[in-house]
C-alpha positions in Angstrom: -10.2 -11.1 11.0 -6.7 -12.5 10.6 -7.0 -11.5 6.4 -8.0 -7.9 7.3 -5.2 -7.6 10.4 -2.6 -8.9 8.2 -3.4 -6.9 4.6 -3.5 -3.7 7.0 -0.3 -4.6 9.0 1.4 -5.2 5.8 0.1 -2.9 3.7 0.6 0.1 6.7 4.2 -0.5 7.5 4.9 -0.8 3.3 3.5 2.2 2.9 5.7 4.5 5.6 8.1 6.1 3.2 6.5 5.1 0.2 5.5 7.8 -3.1 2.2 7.9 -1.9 3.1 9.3 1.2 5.2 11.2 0.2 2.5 12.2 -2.5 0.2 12.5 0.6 2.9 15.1 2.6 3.4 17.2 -0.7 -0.8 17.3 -1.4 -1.3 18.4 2.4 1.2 21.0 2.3 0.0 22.2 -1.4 -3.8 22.2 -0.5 -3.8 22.4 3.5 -7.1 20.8 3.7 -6.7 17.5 5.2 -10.7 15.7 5.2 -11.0 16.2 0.9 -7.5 14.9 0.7 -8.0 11.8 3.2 -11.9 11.5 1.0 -9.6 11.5 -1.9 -7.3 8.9 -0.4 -10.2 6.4 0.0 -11.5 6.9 -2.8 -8.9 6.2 -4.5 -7.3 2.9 -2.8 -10.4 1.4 -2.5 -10.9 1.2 -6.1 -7.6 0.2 -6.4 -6.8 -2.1 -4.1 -10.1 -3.7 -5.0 -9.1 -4.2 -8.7 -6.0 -5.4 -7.3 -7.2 -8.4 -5.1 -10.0 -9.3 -6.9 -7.0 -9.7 -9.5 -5.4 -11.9 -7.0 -7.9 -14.0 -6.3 -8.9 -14.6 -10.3 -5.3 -15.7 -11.1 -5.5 -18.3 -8.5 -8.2 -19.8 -10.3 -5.5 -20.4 -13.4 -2.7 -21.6 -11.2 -2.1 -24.7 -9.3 -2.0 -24.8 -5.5 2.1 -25.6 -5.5 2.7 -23.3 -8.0 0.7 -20.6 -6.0 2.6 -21.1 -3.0 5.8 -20.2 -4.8 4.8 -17.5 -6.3 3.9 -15.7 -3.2 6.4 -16.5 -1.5 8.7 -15.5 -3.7 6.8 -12.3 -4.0 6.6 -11.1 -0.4 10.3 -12.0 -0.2 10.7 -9.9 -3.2 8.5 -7.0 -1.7 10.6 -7.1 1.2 13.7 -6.3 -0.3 12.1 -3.9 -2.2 11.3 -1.8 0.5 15.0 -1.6 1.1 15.0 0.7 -1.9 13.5 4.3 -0.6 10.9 6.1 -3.0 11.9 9.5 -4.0 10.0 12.4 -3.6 8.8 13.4 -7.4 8.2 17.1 -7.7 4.2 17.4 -7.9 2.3 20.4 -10.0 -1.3 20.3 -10.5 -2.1 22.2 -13.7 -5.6 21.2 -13.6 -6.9 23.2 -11.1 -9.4 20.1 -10.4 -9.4 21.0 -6.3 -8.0 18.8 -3.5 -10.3 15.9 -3.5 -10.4 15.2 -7.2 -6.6 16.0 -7.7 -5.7 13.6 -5.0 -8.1 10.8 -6.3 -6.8 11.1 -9.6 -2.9 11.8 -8.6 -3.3 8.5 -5.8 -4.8 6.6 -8.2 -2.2 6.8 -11.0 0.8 6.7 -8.2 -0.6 3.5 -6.9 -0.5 1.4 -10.5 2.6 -0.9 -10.2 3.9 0.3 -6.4 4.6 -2.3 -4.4 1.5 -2.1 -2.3 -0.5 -2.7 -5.1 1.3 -5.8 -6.3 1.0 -7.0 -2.3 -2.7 -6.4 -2.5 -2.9 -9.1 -5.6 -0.6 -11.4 -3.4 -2.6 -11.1 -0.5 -6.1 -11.3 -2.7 -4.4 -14.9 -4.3 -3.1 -15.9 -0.7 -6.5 -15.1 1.0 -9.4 -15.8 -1.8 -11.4 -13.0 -0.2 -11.4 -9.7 -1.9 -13.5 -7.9 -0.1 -11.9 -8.8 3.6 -8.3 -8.1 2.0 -9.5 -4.6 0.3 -10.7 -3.6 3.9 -7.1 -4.3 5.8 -4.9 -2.8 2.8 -7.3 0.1 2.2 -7.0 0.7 6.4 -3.5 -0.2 6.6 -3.2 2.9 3.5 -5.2 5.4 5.8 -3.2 4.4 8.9 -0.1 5.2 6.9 -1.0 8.0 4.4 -3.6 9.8 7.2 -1.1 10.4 9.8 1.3 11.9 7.0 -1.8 14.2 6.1 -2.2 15.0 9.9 1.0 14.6 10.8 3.3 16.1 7.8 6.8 16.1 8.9 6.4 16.2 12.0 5.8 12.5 12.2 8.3 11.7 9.4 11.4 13.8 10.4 10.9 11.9 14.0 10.8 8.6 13.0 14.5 6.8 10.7 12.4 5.9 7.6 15.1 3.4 7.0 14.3 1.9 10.0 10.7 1.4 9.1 11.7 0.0 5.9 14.0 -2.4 8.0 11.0 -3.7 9.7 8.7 -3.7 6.6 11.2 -5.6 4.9 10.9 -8.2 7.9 8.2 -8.3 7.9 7.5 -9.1 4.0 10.2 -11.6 4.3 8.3 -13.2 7.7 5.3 -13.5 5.9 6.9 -14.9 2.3 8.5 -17.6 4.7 5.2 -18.0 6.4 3.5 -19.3 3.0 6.2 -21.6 2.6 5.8 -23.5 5.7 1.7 -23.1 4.9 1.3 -20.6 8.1 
């Protein structure tokens, strides 16, 4: 329980403000239909977040114990002050005409190769050893996040500083860097 409570806290409060919620705010205005974009959503992360910490967990078969716990430290340390560094919004056209579910799948897919949540999922898949368990908490800690900007819009967002929440994300990265480090 602890894996899945921490990949989704983590994941959830690195995600608020991140391109793929803001790629999540521009696909619900663009398509207004919010259950084939949230499909598309899950679709999506779970395929990727399962590459991703099934990643993790074969690199710590190729890398010592000591050198491991560096590593990921120095990673969620790293991710944290990441977060400090907003995403933009990138302008969004879909010239495929592929439909909501498919374009968001596709589009959330792609956006997700080398963001920060997807390098956290590998961190998290090397820190826990359990793929499956760490694919759950990311892959609900990306609904949590991305679902209440479908919902939502900016009526959540313009409520809530974002550089606030990426204050707190950062801590909370950092927290949990340090945490490997003392072997919590």
């Amino acid at each position: 329980m602890e894996t899945i409570l921490n990949s989704m806290l983590l994941v959830f409060v690195g995600e608020m403000g991140d391109k793929t919620q803001l790629l999540a705010l521009v696909l619900a205005a663009r398509y207004r239909k919010p259950v084939p974009i949230l499909l598309g959503i899950l679709v999506a992360t779970l395929f990727n977040h399962a590459l991703a910490s099934y990643l993790g967990v074969f690199v710590t078969g190729y890398v010592s114990p000591v050198v491991m716990k560096w590593v990921l430290a120095t990673l969620f340390i790293g991710f944290g002050l990441w977060i400090l560094i907003p995403d933009k919004e990138e302008e969004f056209k879909d010239t495929h005409h592929w439909g909501a579910f498919l374009t968001t799948v596709v589009s959330f897919f792609l956006a997700e190769m080398g963001d920060k949540t997807q390098f956290a999922t590998v961190a998290l898949g090397a820190k826990y050893g359990s793929p499956l368990l760490v694919t759950m908490g990311t892959t609900l800690g990306m609904m949590g996040a991305d679902g209440l900007a479908v919902i939502f819009g900016h009526k959540f967002t313009d409520k809530i500083p974002m550089t606030l929440v990426h204050r707190i994300a950062s801590v909370l990265f950092i927290l949990f860097g340090i945490g490997v480090l003392l072997g919590f």
